[in-house]
C-alpha positions as CSV (number, residue, x, y, z in Angstrom):
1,X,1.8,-2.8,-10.5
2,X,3.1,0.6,-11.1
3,X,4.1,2.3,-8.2
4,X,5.5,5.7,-9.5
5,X,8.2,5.5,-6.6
6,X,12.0,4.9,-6.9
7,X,12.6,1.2,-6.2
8,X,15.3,-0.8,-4.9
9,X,15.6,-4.5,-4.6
10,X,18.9,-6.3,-3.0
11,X,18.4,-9.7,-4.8
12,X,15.7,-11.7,-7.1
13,X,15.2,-15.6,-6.8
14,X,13.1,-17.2,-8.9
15,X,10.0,-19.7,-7.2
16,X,8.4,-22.5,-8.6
17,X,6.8,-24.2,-5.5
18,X,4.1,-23.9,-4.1
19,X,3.0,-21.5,-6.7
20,X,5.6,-19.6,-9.2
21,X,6.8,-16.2,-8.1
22,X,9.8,-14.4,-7.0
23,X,11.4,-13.7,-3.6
24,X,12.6,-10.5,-3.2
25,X,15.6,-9.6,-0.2
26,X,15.9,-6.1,1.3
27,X,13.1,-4.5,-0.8
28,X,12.8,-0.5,-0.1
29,X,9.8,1.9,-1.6
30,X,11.2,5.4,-1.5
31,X,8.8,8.1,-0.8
32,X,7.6,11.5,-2.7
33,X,10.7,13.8,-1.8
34,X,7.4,16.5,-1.6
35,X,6.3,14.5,1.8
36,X,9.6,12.3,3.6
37,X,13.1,11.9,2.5
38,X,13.0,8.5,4.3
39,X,11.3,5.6,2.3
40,X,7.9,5.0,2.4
41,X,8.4,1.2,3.2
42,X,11.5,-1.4,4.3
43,X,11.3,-5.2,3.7
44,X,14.2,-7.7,4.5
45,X,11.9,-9.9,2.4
46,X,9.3,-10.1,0.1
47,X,7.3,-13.0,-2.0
48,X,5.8,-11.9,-5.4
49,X,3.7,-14.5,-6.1
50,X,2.1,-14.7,-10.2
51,X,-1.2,-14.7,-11.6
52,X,-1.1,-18.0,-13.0
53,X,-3.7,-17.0,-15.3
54,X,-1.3,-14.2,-16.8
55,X,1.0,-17.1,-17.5
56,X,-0.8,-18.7,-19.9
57,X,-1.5,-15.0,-21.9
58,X,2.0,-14.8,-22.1
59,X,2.3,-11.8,-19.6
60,X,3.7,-11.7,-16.1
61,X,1.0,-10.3,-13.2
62,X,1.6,-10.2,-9.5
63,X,-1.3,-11.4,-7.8
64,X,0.0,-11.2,-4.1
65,X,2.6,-9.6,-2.0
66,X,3.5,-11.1,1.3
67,X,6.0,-8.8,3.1
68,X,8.0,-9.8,6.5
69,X,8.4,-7.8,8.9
70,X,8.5,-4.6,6.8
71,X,9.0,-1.2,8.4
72,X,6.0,1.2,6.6
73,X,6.3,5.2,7.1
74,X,2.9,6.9,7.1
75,X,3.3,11.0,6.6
76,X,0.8,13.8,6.5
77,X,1.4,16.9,4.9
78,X,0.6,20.6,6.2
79,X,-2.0,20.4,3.3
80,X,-3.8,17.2,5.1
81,X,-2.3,14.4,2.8
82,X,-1.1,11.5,3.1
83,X,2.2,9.8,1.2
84,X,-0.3,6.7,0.5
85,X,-2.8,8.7,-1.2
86,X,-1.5,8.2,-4.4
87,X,-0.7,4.5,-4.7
88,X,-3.7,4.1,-3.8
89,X,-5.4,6.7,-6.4
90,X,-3.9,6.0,-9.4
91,X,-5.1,2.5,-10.2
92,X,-7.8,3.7,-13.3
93,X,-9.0,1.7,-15.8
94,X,-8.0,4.3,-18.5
95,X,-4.3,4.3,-17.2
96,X,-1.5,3.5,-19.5
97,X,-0.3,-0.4,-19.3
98,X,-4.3,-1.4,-19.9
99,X,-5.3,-4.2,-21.9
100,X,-7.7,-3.9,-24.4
101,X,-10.6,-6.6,-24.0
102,X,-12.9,-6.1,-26.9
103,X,-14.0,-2.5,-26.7
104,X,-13.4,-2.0,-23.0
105,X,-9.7,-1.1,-22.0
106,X,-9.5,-3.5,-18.2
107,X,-6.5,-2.5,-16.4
108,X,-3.8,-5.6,-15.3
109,X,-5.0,-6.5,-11.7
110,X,-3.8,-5.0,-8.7
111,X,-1.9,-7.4,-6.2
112,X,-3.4,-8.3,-3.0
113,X,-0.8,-6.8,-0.4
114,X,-0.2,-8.6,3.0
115,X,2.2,-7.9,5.8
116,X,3.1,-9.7,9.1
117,X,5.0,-8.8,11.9
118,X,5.2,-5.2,10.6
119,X,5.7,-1.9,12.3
120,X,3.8,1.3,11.4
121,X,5.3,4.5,12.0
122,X,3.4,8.3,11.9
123,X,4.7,11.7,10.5
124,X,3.2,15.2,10.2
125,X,4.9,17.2,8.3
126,X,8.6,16.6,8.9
127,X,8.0,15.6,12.7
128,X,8.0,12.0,13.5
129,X,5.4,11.2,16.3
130,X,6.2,9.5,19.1
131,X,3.6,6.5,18.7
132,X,3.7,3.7,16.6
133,X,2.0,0.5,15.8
134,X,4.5,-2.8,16.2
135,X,3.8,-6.5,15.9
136,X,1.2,-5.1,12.4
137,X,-0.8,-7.9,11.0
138,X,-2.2,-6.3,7.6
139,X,-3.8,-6.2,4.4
140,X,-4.6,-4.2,1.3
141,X,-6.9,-4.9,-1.8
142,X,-8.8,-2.8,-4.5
143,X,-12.2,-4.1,-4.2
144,X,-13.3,-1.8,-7.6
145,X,-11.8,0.9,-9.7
146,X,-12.9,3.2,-7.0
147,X,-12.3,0.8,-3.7
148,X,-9.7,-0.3,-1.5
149,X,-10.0,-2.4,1.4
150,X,-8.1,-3.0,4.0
151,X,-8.0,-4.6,7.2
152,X,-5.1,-4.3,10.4
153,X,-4.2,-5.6,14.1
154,X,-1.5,-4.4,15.6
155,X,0.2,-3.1,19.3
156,X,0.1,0.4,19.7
157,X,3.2,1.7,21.0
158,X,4.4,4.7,22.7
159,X,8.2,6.1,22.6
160,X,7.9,9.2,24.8
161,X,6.1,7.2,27.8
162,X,7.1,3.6,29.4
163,X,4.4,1.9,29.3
164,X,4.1,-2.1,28.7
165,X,1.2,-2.7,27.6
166,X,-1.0,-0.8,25.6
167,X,-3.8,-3.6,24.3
168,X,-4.4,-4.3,21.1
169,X,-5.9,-2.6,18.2
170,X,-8.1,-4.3,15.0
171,X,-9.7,-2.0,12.0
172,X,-11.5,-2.7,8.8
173,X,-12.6,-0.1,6.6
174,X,-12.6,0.7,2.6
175,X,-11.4,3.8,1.1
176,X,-13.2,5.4,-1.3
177,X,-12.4,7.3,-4.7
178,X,-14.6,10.7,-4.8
179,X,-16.1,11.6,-8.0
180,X,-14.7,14.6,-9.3
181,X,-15.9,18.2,-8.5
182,X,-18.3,19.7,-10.6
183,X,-17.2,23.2,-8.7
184,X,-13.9,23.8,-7.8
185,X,-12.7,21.7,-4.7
186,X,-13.5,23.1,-1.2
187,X,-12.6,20.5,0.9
188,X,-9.7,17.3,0.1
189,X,-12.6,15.0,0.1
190,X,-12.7,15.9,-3.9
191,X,-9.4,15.3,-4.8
192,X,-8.4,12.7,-2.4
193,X,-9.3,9.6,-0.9
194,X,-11.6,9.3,1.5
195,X,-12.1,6.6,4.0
196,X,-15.0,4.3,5.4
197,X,-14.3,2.6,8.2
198,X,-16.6,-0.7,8.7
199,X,-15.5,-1.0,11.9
């Protein structure tokens, strides 16, 4: 999975058992310099698990990544953006690193992402709101070429006000990849992704 963000990883151990994989320590995802200088996502760990059937082709897939406790930064630009869009986006069938499969080019499958115990923190611009989402139970997956799904609990949290207990939020909902614009764009809902929340 190609992220198209600089990467650093602390240490690598190989896993055979229960499934073969790698365990990752103090994983960080820097962000586009355009939106945050602070990285898009922190991990003190991270399992890698393989696609066992990529094994036997001879390649190495990832099929899931469980993080702990990871620390993810969400930021909006003045344009109306966000610093996810794009790993999200990019995942075409016609990208570079496809497979051909007869005729057809089929792109290497995208991993199932999971997190627990995570926090979720907000930025516009170069402001850094004052609410956040802690104790982050969640989950990404690319449903199509065109769909990502994703699912989230979490306790919302609130810096600027002492309050204990704010409840507990649950959401489910699938973004979408918009078809492209016949006419030039008038709204980000042609180049960008837009979401459907189930629920």
């Amino acid at each position: 999975m190609a992220l198209q963000r600089q990467v650093e990883i602390g240490s690598v151990r190989l896993r055979l058992l229960p499934q073969p994989g790698f365990e990752l320590e103090n994983f960080v995802v820097h962000d586009d310099p355009t939106f945050s200088a602070e990285p898009v996502l922190r991990a003190q760990e991270v399992t890698a698990f393989l696609r066992l059937n990529s094994l036997l082709r001879g390649r190495l897939e990832i099929s899931r990544l469980s993080l702990t406790e990871p620390s993810l930064n969400l930021t909006r630009n003045d344009d109306g953006h966000w610093n996810i869009e794009h790993l999200l986006g990019t995942h075409r069938q016609d990208r570079s690193g496809a497979h051909r499969q007869g005729s057809v080019r089929v792109a290497p499958g995208v991993p199932y992402i999971e997190a627990e115990r995570g926090r979720i923190n907000f930025k516009f611009g170069a402001e850094k709101k004052p609410f956040a989402l802690t104790e982050a139970n969640y989950a990404f997956w690319q449903d199509s070429e065109n769909a990502w799904g994703m699912r989230l609990r979490a306790q919302p949290l609130r810096t600027d006000f002492n309050l204990s207990d704010l409840g507990q939020i649950r959401v489910s909902g699938t973004w979408l990849r918009p078809q492209p614009c016949a006419k030039p764009p008038s709204s980000s809902t042609c180049n960008g992704m837009m979401p459907s929340w189930a629920n």
